[in-house]
N, CA, C and O of each residue as an XYZ file, in Angstrom:
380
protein
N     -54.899    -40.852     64.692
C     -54.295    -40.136     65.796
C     -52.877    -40.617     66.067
O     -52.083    -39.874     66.646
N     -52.540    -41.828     65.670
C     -51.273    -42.871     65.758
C     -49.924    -41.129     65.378
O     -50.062    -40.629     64.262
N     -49.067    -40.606     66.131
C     -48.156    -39.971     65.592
C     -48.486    -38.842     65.474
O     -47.710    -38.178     64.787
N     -49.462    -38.248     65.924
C     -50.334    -36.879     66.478
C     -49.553    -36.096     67.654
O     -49.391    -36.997     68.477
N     -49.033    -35.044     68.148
C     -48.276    -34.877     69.596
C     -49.506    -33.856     70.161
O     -49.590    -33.687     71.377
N     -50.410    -33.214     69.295
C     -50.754    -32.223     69.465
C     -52.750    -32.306     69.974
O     -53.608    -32.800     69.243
N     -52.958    -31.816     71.060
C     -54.537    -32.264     71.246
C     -55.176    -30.510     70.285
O     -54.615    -29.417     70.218
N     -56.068    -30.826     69.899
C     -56.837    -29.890     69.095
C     -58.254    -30.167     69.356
O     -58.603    -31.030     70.161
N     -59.138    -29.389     68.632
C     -60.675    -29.273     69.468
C     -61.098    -30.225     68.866
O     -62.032    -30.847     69.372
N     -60.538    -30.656     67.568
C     -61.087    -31.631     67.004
C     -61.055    -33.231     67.789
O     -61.673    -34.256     67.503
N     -60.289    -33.010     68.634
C     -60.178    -34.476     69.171
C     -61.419    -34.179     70.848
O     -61.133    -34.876     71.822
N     -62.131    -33.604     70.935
C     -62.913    -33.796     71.815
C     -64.491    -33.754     71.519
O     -65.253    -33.040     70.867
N     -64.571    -34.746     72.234
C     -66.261    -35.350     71.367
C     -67.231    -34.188     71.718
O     -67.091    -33.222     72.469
N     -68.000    -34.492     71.130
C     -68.851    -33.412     70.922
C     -70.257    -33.235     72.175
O     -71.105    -32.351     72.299
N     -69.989    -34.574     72.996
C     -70.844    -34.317     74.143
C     -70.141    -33.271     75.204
O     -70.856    -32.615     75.962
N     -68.986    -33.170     75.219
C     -68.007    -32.309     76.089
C     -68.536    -31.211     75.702
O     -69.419    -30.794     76.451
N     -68.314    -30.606     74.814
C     -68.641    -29.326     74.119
C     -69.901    -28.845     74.339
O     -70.251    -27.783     74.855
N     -70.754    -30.045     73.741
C     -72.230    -29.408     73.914
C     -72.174    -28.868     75.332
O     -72.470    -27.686     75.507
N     -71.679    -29.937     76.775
C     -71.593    -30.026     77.837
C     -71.264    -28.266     78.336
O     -71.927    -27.513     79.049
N     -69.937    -28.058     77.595
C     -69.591    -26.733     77.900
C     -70.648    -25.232     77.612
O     -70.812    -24.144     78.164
N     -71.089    -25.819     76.642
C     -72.036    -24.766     75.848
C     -72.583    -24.384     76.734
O     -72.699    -23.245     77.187
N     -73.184    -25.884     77.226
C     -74.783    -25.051     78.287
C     -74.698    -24.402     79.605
O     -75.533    -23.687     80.158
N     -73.636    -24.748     79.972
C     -72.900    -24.514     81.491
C     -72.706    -22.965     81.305
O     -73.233    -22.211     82.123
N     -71.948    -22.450     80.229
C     -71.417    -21.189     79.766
C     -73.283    -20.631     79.796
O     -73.380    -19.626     80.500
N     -74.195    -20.929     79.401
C     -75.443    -20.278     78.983
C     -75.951    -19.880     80.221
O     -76.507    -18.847     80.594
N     -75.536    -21.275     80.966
C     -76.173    -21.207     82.249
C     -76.130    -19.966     83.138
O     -77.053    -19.377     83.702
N     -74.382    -19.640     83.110
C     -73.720    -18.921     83.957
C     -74.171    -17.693     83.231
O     -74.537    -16.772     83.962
N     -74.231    -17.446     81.627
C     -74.603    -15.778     81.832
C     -76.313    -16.001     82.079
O     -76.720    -14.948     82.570
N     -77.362    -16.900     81.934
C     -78.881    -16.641     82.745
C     -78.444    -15.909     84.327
O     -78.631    -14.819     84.867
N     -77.683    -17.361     84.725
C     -77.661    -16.685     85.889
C     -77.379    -15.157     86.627
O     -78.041    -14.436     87.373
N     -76.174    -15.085     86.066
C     -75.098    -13.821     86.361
C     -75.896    -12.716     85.572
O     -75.866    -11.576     86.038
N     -76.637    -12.964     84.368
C     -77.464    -11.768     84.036
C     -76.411    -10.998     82.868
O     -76.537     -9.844     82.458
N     -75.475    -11.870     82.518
C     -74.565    -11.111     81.286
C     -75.045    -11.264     80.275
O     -75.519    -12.273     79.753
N     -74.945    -10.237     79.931
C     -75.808     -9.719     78.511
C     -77.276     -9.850     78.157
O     -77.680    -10.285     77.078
N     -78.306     -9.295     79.506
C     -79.525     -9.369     79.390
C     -79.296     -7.576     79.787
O     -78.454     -6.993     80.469
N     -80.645     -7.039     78.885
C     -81.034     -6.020     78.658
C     -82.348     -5.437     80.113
O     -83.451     -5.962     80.268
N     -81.944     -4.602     80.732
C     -82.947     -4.586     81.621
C     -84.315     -4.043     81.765
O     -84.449     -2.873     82.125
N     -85.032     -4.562     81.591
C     -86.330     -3.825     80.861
C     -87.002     -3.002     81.597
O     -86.977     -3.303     82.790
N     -87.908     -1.583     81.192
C     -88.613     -0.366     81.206
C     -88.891     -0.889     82.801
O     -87.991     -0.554     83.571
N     -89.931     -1.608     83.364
C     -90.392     -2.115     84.865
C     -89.185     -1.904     85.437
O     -89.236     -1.002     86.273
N     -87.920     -2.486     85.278
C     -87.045     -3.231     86.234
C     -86.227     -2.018     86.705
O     -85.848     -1.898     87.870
N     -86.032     -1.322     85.948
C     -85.143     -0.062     85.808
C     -85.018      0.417     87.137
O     -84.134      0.151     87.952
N     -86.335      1.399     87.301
C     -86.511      2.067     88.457
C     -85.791      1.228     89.665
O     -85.124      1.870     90.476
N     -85.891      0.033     89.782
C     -85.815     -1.198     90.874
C     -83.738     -1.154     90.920
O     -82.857     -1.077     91.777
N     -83.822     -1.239     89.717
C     -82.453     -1.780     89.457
C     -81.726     -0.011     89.828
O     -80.683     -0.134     90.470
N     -81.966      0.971     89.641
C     -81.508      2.259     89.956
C     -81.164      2.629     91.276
O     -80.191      3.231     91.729
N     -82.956      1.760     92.197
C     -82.676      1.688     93.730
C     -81.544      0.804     94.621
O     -80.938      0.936     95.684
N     -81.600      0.223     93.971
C     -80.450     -0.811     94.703
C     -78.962      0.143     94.277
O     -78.097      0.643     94.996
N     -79.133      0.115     92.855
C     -77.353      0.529     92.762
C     -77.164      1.907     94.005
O     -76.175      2.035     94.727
N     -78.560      2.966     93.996
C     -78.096      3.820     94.580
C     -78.114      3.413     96.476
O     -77.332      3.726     97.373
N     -78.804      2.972     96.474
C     -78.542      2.035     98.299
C     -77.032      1.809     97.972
O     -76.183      2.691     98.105
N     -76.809      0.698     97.587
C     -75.375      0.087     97.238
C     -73.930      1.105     97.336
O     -72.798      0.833     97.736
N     -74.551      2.450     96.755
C     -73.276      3.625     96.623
C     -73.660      4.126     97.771
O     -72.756      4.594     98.463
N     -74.295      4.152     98.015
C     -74.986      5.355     99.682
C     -73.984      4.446    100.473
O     -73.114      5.064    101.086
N     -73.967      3.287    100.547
C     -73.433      2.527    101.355
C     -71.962      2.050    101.332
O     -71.283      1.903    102.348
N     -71.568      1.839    100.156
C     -69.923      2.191    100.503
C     -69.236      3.451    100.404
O     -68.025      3.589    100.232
N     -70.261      4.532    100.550
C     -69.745      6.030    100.687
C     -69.937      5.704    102.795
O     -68.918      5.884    103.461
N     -70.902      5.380    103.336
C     -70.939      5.422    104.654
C     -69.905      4.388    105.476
O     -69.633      4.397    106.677
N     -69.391      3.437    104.356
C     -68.539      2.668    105.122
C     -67.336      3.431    104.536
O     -66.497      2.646    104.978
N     -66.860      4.023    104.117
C     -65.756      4.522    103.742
C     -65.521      5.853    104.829
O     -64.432      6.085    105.356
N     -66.689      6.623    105.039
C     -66.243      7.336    106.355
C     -65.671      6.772    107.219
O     -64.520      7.001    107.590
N     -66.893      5.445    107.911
C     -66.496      5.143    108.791
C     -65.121      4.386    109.204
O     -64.808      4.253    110.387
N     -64.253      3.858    108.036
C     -63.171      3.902    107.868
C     -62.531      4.316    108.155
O     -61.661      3.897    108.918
N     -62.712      6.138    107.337
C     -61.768      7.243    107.672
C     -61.575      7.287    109.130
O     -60.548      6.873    109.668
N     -62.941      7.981    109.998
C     -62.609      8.281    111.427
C     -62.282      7.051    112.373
O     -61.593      7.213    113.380
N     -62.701      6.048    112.084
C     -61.590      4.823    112.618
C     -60.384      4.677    112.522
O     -59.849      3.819    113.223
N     -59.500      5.582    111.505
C     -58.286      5.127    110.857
C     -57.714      6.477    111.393
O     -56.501      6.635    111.527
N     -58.893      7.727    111.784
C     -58.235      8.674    112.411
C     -57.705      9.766    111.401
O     -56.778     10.566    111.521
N     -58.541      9.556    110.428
C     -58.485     10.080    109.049
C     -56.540      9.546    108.090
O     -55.872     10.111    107.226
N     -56.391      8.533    108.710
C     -55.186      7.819    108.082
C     -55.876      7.019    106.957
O     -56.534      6.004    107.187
N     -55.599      7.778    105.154
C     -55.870      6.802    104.336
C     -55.142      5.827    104.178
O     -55.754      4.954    103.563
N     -54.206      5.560    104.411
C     -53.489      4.051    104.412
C     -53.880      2.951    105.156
O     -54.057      1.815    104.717
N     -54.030      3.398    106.507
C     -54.669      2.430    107.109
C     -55.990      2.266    107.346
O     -56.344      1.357    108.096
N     -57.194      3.354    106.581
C     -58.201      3.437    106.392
C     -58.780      2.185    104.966
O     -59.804      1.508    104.866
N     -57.772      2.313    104.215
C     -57.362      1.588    103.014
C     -57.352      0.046    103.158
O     -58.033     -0.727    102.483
N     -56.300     -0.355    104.335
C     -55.959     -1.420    104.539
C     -56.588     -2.076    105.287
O     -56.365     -3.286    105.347
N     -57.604     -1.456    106.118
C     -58.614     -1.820    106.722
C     -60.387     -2.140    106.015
O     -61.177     -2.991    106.425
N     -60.609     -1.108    104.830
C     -61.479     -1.813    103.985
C     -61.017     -3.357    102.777
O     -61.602     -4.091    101.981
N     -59.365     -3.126    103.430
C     -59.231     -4.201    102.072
C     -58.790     -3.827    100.487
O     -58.589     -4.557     99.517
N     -58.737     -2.549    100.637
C     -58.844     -1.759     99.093
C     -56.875     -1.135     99.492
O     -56.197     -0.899    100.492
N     -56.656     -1.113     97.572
C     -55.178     -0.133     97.904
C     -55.480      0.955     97.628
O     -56.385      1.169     96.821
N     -54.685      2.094     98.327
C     -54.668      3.310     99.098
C     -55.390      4.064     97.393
O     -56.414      4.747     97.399
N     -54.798      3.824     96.419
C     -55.025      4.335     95.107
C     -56.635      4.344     94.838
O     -57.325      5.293     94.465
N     -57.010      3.076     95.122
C     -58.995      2.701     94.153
C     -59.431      3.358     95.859
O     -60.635      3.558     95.705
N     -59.135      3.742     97.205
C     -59.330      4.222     97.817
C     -59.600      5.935     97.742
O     -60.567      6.558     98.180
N     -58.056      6.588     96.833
C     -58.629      7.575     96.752
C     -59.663      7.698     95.704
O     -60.372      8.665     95.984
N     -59.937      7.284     94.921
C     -60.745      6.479     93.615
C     -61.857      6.753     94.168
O     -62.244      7.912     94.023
N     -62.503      6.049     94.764
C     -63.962      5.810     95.711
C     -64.321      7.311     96.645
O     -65.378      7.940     96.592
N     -63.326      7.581     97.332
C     -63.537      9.008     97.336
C     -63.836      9.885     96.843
O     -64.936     10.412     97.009
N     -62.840     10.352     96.001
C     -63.021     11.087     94.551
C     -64.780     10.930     94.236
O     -65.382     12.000     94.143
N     -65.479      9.823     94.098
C     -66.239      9.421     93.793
C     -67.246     10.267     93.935
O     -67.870     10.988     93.157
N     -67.318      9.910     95.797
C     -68.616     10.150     96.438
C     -68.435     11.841     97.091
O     -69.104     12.418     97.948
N     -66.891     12.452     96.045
C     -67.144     13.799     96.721
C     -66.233     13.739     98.226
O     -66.045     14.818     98.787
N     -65.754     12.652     98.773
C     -64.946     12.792    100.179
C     -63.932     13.281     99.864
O     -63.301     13.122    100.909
N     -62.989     13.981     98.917
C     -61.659     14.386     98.943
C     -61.942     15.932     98.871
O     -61.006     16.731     98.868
């Protein structure tokens, strides 16, 4: 290593790595990246997404008539820019 300037993967031991491996495995078990959702779960997993859209279609009204039907400040008040605002609209059919 004497006259080396440069760190490369080769210079990190291999407990680090393994270390990283499993952490990375961990996080997609957890997070569910790249698991396939099986025949049972479906139906389950369909209900939620559609609760989930029912529900930022009802907070997005309630936005609107709070904002007085002002999308900018209807916008700036969910937190979202005025654009993925009309976006989400578009969506659920509000435009």
């Amino acid at each position: 290593m004497a006259g080396e300037t440069t760190l490369t993967a080769a210079h990190i031991p291999d407990y680090i790595i393994d270390r990283l491996k499993n952490n990375e495995a961990q996080k997609r078990q957890y997070y569910g990246v790249g698991q396939v959702i099986s025949g049972e779960e479906q139906p389950r997993y369909r209900q939620i997404l559609s609760h989930a859209q029912q529900e930022e279609k009802r907070l997005i009204e309630e936005a609107l008539v709070t904002a007085g039907g002002n999308i900018s400040r209807a916008a700036k008040n969910l937190g979202l820019t005025r654009q993925n605002l009309f976006y989400r609209m578009k969506k659920h059919g509000l435009r």
